[in-house]
ZASELO-828475 format. One record per residue: residue in one letter; x, y, z negated of N, C-alpha, C in turn. Coordinates in steps of 0.2 Angstrom, whole numbers, padded with zeros to 4 digits, always signed. Layout:
! residues N
aXYZXYZXYZ...
END
This chain:
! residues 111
x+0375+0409-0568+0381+0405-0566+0387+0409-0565x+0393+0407-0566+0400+0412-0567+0401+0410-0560x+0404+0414-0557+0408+0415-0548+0415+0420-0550x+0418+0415-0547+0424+0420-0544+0422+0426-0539x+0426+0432-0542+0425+0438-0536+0434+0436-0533x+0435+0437-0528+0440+0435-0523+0444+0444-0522x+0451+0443-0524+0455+0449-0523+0458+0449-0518x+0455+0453-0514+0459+0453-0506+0462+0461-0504x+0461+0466-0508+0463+0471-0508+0467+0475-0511x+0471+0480-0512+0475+0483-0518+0469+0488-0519x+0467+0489-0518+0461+0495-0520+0458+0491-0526x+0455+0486-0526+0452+0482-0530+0454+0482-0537x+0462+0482-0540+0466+0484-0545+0465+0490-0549x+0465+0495-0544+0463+0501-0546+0456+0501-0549x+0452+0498-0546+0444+0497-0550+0445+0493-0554x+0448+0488-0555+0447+0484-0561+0450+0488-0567x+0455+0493-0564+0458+0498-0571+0454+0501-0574x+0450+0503-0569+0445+0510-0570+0439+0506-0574x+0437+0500-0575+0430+0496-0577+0431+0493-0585x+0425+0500-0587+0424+0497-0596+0424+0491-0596x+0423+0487-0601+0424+0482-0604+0430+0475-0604x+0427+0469-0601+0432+0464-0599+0434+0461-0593x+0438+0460-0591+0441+0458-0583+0445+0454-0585x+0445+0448-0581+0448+0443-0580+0451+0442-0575x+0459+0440-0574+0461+0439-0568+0465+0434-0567x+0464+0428-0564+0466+0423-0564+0471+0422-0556x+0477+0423-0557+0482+0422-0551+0483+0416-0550x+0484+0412-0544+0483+0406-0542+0488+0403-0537x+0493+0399-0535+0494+0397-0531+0494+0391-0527x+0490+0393-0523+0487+0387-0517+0492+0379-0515x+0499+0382-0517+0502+0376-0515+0507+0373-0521x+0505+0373-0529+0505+0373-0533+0500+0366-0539x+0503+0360-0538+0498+0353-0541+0497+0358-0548x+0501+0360-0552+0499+0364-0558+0495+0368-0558x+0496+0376-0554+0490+0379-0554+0483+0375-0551x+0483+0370-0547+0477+0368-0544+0475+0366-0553x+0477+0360-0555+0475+0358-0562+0473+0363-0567x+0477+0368-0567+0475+0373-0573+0467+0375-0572x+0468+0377-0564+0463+0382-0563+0455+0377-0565x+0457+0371-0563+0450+0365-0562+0450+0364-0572x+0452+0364-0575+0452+0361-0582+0448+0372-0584x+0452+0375-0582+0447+0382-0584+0440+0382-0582x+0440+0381-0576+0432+0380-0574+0430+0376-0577x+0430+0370-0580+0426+0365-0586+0425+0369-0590x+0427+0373-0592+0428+0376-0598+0426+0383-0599x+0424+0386-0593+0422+0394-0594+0416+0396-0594x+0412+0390-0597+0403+0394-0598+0404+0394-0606x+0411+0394-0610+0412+0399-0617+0412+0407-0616x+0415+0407-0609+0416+0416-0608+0410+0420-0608x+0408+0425-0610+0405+0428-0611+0402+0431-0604x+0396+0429-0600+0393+0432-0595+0393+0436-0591x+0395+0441-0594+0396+0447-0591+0404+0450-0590x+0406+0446-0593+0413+0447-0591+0416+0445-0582x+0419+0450-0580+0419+0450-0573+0427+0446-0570x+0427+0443-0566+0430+0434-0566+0433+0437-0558x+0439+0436-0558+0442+0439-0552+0448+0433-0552x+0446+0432-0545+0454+0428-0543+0459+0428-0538x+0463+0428-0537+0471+0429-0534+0474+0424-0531x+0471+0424-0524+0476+0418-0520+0483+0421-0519x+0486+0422-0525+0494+0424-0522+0499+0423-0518x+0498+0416-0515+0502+0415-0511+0500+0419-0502x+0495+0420-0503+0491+0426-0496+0490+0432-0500x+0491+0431-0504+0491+0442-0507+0497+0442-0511x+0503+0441-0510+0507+0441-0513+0510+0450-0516x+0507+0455-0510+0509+0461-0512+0505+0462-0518x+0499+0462-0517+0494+0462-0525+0495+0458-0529x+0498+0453-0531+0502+0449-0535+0506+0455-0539x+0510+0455-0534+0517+0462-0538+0514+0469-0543x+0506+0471-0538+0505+0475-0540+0500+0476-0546x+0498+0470-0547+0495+0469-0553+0500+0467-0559x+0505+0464-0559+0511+0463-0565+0511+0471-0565x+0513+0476-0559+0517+0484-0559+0510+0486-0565x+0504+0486-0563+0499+0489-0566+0498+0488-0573x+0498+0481-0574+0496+0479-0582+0501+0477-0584x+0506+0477-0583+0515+0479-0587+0513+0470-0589x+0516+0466-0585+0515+0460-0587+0521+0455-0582x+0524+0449-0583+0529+0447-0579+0526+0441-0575x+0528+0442-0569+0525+0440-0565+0526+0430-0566x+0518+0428-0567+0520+0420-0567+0515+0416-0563x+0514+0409-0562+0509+0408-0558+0510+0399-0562x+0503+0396-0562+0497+0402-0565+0497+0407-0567x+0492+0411-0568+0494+0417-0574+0485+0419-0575x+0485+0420-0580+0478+0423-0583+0478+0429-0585x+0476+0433-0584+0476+0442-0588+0469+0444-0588x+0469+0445-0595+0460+0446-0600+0463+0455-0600x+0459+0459-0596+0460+0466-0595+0454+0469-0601x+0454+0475-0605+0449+0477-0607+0450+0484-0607x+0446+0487-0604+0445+0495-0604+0452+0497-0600x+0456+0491-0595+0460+0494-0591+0467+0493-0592x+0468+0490-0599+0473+0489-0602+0474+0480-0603x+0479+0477-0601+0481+0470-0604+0480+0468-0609x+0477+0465-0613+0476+0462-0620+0475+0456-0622x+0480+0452-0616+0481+0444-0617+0483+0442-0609x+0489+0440-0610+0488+0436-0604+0494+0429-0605x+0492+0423-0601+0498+0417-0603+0497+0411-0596x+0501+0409-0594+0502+0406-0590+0501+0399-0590x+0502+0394-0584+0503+0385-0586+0498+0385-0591x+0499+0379-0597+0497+0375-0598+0494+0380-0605x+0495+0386-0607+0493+0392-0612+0487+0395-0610x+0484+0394-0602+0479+0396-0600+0473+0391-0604x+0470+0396-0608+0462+0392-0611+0455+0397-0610x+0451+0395-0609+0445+0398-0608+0444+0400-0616x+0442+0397-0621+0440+0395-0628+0446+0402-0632x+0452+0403-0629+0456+0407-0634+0454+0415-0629x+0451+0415-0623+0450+0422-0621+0443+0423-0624x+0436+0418-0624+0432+0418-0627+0433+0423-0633x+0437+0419-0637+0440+0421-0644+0441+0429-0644x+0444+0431-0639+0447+0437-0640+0443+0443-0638x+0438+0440-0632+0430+0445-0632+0426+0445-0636x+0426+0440-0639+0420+0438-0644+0421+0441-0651x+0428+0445-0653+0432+0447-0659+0432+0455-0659
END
């Protein structure tokens, strides 16, 4: 079963750079009707993700500095929602609101 790993730390960035394959980061704002919805219609939707793909999420309105530092580190403009499909440490997909689909990251692992 797919779980969220919880980013509570800035360290945690630095290993998601450092970590072969795919990473998923899903920045979220808690006081946000939109992000709630995006994030509930992804979860319907993310047993196409590929298993072993490692699934990380970002309450950014309480980690706002890791927020910052994840747009600094994967050269990416800061939105919310926002999804970022990380692979071998580098961004190779990321989209925001209603652009956020399980099925089009699938697609980009699975390629």
């Amino acid at each position: 079963m797919m779980e969220w790993k919880n980013i509570t730390d800035l360290n945690q960035i630095s290993d998601i750079k450092s970590t072969t394959g795919f990473s998923l980061i899903f920045k979220h704002s808690t006081r946000c009707s939109i992000s709630m919805m995006v994030k509930k219609r992804f979860e319907l939707d993310w047993e196409v993700i590929p298993e072993d793909t490692n699934l990380y999420f970002l309450d950014l309105i309480s980690h706002r500095a890791i927020s910052a530092q994840i747009a600094e580190t994967f050269q990416v403009h800061h939105e919310s929602p926002q999804i970022l499909l990380i692979k071998d440490g580098s961004c190779v997909l990321d989209a925001s609101h209603g652009d956020i689909s399980a099925d089009e990251i699938a697609g980009v692992i699975n390629n």
